[in-house]
C-alpha positions in Angstrom: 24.5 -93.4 -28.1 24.1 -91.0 -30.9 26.6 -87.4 -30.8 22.5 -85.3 -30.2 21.6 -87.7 -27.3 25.5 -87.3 -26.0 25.6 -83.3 -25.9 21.9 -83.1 -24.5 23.3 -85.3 -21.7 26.1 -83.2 -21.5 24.0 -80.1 -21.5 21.4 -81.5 -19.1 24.4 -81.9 -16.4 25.7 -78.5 -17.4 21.8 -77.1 -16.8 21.5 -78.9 -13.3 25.5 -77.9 -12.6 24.6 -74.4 -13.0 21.3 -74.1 -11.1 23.1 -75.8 -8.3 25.5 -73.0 -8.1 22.8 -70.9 -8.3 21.1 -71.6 -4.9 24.8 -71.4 -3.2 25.9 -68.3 -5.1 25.6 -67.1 -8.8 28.7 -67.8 -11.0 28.3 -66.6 -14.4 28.6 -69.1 -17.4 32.5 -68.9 -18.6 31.3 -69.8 -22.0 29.3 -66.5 -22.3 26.2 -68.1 -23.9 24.3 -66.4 -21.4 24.2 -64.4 -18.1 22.4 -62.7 -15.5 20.3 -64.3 -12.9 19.2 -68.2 -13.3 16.1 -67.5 -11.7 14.5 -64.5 -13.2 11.0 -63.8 -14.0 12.5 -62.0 -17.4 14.6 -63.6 -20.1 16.1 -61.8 -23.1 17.2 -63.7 -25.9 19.4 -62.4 -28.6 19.9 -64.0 -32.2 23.9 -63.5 -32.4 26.8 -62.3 -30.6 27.4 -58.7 -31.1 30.7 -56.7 -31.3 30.5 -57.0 -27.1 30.2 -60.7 -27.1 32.4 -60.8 -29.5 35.0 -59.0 -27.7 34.6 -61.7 -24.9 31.9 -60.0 -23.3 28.7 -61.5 -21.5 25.6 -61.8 -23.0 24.2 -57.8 -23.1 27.5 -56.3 -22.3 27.4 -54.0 -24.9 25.4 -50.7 -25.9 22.4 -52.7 -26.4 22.3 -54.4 -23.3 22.5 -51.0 -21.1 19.7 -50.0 -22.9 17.6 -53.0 -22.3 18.6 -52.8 -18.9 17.8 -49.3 -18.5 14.5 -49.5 -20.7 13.4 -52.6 -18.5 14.3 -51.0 -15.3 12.1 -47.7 -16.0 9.2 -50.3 -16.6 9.6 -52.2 -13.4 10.8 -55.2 -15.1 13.5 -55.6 -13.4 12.4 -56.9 -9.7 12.5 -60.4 -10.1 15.9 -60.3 -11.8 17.1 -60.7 -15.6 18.6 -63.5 -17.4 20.4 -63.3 -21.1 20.7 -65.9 -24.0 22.0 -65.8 -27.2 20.1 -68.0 -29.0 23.2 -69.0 -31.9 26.2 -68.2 -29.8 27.9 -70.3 -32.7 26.7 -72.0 -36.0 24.9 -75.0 -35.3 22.1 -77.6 -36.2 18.7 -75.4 -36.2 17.5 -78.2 -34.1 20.0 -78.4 -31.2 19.8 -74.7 -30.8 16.1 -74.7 -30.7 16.4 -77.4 -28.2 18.7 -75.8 -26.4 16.9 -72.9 -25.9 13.8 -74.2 -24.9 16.1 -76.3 -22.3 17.0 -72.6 -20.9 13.4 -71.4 -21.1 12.5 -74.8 -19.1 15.8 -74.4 -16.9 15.2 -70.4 -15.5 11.2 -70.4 -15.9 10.7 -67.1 -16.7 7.5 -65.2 -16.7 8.7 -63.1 -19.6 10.0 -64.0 -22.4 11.5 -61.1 -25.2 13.0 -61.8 -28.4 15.2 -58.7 -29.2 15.9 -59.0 -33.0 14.4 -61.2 -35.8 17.0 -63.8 -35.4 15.9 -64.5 -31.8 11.9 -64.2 -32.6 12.6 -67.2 -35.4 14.3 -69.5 -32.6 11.8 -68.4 -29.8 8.9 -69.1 -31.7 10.7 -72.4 -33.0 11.3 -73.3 -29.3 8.1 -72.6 -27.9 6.1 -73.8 -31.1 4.2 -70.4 -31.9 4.5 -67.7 -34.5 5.6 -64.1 -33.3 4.7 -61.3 -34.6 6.8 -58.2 -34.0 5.2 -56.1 -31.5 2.5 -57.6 -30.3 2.9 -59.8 -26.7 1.3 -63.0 -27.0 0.3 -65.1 -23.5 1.4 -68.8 -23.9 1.5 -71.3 -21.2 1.7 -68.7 -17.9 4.4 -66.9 -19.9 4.0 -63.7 -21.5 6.2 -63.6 -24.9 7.3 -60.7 -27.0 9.6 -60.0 -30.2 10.4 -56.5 -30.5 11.6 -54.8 -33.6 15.0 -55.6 -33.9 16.5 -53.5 -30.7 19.6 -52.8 -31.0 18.8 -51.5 -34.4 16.3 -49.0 -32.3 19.7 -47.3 -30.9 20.6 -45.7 -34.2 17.2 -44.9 -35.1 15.0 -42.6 -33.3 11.2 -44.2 -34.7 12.3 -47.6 -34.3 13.4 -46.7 -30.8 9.8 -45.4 -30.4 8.3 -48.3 -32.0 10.8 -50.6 -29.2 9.5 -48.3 -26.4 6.0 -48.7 -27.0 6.3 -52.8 -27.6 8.2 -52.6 -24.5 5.4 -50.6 -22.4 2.6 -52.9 -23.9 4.7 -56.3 -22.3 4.8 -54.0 -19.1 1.4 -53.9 -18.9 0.2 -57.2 -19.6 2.8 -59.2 -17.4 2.0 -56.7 -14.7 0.3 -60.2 -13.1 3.3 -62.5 -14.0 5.9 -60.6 -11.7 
C-alpha cells in the first residue's frame, strides 16, 4: 500500500472517529486543523495558521475569527452552526491538502462554503474544481461558495473591511434558501 493510500485510510478513520463523537457530544480536534461544529451549514476555510493558531490556538481563535464570527452572526449566518479549516495547517503535497479538504467539505456538508484569504480561495477552488473569483458567490452543487478579499487583511484596513462586508451581505442573501 502506497504512504497517500495509507494516510487517506488513516484520515478516513479519523473523519468517521470524529463525526461519531459528534452525534454523542462535540470534542474539538486536538490537532487544531479545525474546529467548531461538524455539522454546520457554514464552513470557513483559512489558507495558514495565524499568530493564534500558532500560539496553539483553534482554528479562528484569534482577532480575525471574532470578527468572522461577529460579521456572520449580524447576518444570520450563524443558525445552523460554524465549522473552521485551515486549509495548509502545515507544508504538504498540494494534492493531499486538496484532498483533504474536499474530504472535510464531503465530511461536514455545508451549505456555505467561504474562502477567507487568497490562500484558501486557491485550495477551495482546487478542491471543488472551479475557479473563484474574489467577491462574487458562485452556486455549485447545492452549495453556495465565496472567497472574500483576504479578511483578516480587512481588520487593518477600513475599504477592504467595506469591500469584506459587502461580499459577506451578498453570500447572506443568496444562501438565504440553503440555511
Amino acid at each position: 500500500m502506497s504512504e497517500r493510500e495509507r494516510l487517506r485510510r488513516i484520515y478516513q478513520a479519523k473523519v468517521l472517529a470524529e463525526l461519531a463523537v459528534a452525534e454523542e457530544a462535540f470534542v474539538p480536534s486536538v490537532d487544531r486543523s479545525w474546529s467548531g461544529d461538524p455539522l454546520a451549514r457554514v464552513m470557513l476555510v483559512k489558507g495558514v495558521p495565524g499568530p493564534a493558531e500558532r500560539a496553539g490556538g483553534e482554528v479562528l481563535s484569534g482577532e480575525d475569527g471574532e470578527a468572522a464570527r461577529k460579521a456572520l452572526a449580524a447576518l444570520g449566518l450563524l443558525e445552523h452552526g460554524l465549522f473552521a479549516t485551515l486549509s495548509r495547517p502545515a507544508a504538504s503535497d498540494p494534492r493531499a491538502r486538496v484532498s483533504r479538504l474536499l474530504r472535510q467539505i464531503e465530511a461536514v456538508d455545508p451549505r456555505v462554503l467561504v474562502a477567507l484569504d487568497p490562500v484558501a480561495a486557491e485550495d477551495l477552488g482546487a478542491a471543488l474544481g472551479i475557479q473563484l473569483e474574489v467577491g462574487r458567490p458562485q452556486q455549485h452543487r447545492g452549495r453556495v461558495v465565496l472567497a472574500v478579499d483576504d479578511f483578516a487583511a480587512s481588520l487593518a484596513d477600513e475599504d477592504r473591511k467595506r469591500r469584506v462586508w459587502l461580499q459577506l451581505r451578498t453570500l447572506a442573501e443568496q444562501s438565504s434558501g440553503q440555511r
